[in-house]
N, C-alpha and C positions, 0 to 999 in steps of 0.2 A: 862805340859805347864809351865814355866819359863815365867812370864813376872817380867819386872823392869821400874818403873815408872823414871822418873827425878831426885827423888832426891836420886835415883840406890839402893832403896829399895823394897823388897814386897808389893804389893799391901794389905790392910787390913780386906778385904771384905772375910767375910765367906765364901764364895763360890768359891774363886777360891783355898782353900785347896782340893776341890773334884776333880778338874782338877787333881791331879796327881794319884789319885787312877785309879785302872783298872776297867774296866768294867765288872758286876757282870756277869755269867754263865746263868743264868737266862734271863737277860736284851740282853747276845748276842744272845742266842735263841731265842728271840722275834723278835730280828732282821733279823736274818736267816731266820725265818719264815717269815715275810713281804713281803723280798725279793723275797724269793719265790714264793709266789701266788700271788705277784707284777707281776713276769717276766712270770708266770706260765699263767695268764689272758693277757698278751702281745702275749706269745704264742700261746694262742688262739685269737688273732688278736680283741680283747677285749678291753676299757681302764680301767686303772687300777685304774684310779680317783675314781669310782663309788666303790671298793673294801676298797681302801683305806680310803674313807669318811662312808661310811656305815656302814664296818663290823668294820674297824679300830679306828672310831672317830676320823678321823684328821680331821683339819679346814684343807678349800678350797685352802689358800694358799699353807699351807704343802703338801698337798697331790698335787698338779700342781708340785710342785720342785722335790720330789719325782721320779713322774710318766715321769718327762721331763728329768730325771736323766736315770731312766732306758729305757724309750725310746734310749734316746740317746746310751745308753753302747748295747743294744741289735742289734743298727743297725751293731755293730762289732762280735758281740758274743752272743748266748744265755748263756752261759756260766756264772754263778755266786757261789758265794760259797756257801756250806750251810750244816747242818752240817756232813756230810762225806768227802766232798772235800774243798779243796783250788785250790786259782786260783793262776797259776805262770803264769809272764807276762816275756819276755826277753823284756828289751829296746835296741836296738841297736844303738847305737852313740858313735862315736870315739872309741880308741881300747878296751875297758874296756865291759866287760859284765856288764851289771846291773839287778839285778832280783826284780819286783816288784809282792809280794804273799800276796795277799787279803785274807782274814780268816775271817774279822768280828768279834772275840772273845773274844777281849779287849786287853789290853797292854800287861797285865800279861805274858798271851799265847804268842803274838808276839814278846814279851822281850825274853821268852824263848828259844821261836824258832829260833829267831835268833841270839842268843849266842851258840846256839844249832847247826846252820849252819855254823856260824865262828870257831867252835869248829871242824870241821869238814877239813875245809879248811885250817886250820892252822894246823892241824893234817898231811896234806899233804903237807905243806912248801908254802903253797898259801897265801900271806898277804890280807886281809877285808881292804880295801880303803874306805867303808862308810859304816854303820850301822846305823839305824835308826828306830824306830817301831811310832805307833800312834792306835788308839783304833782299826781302820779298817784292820792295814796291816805294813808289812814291806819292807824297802826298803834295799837289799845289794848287795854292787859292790864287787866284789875279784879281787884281778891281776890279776888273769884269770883262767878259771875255767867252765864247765862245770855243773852244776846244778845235770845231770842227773849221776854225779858221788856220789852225798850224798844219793841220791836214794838208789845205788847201797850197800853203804856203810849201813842203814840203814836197807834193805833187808838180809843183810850176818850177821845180831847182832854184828856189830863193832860199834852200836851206844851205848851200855850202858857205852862203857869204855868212848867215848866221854862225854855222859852226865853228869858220873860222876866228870870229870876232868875240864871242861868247863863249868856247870852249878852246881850242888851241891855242888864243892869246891871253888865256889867264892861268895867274902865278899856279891855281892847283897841279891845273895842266901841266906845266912847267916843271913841277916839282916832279912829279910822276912819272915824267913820260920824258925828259931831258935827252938820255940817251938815244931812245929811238928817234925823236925827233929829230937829234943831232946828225943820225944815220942815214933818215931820209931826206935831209938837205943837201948831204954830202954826196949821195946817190942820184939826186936829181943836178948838180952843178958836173959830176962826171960822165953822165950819159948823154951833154953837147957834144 
């Protein structure tokens, strides 16, 4: 999250350095987990209040916002993610495909994934008109484009050359992940 205050400076407040970090692997399995015996107690036609305040320790209010969250998304779908699956949504409006994939698993992952997908589609001469991640999911539009063709591309092992051209060879990458990178080069030239 980028905010800029007035005087078009960072905010000074400890806390919003956390806002750009991703969310820890642990912390999304918690989440996943929630979710699930959130929708899971929904599914058995249950409220999920009494789950979420009991076993969870939310106060009353969290657990109402929650519970009225997932009410609401179950009257479309039981469908959530969790961790084996992702949810791909098509939005349809105007000529552009847009794909909204819910993951829950923090930036990191949905940063990946979706340089991962644009690696994909620009592999095929398709240009990404918007890319976006946030701790839950990401959003991307291509010029057009098919979803179920990265599938296809990932099922036949055409994704490693992607991953490495469009995620390990760029500067984020780099920036991030330097160290380990360094370690597993250093590991694969000692194990000749």
């Amino acid at each position: 999250m980028n905010v800029t205050s007035v005087t078009g400076y960072r905010p000074t407040v400890p806390s919003w350095s956390g806002e750009a970090r991703s969310r820890s692997r642990e912390l999304s399995k918690a989440l996943l987990d929630l979710i699930g015996h959130s929708v899971n107690t929904l599914r058995r036609q249950n409220d999920p209040r009494v789950i979420l305040r009991d076993v969870y320790g939310l106060s009353e209010g969290v657990a109402n916002t929650i519970a009225r969250h997932l009410e609401e998304h179950t009257l479309d779908s039981f469908q959530v993610p969790d961790p084996n699956r992702l949810i791909v949504e098509q939005i349809v409006s105007g000529g552009m495909p847009t794909y909204l994939i819910t993951s829950c698993r923090g930036r990191g992952f949905n940063t990946a994934l979706g340089y991962f997908m644009a690696g994909l589609a620009e592999q095929d001469g398709i240009a990404v008109l918007e890319l976006s991640f946030d701790e839950n999911g990401l959003l991307i539009k291509p010029a057009k484009k098919s979803i179920r063709e990265d599938v296809d591309s990932f099922q036949s092992n055409d994704h490693m050359e992607v991953i490495e051209r469009y995620i390990v060879n760029t500067q984020i990458f780099a920036k991030r992940f330097r160290e380990i990178w360094t370690f597993i080069d250093y590991t694969k030239e000692n194990r000749c």
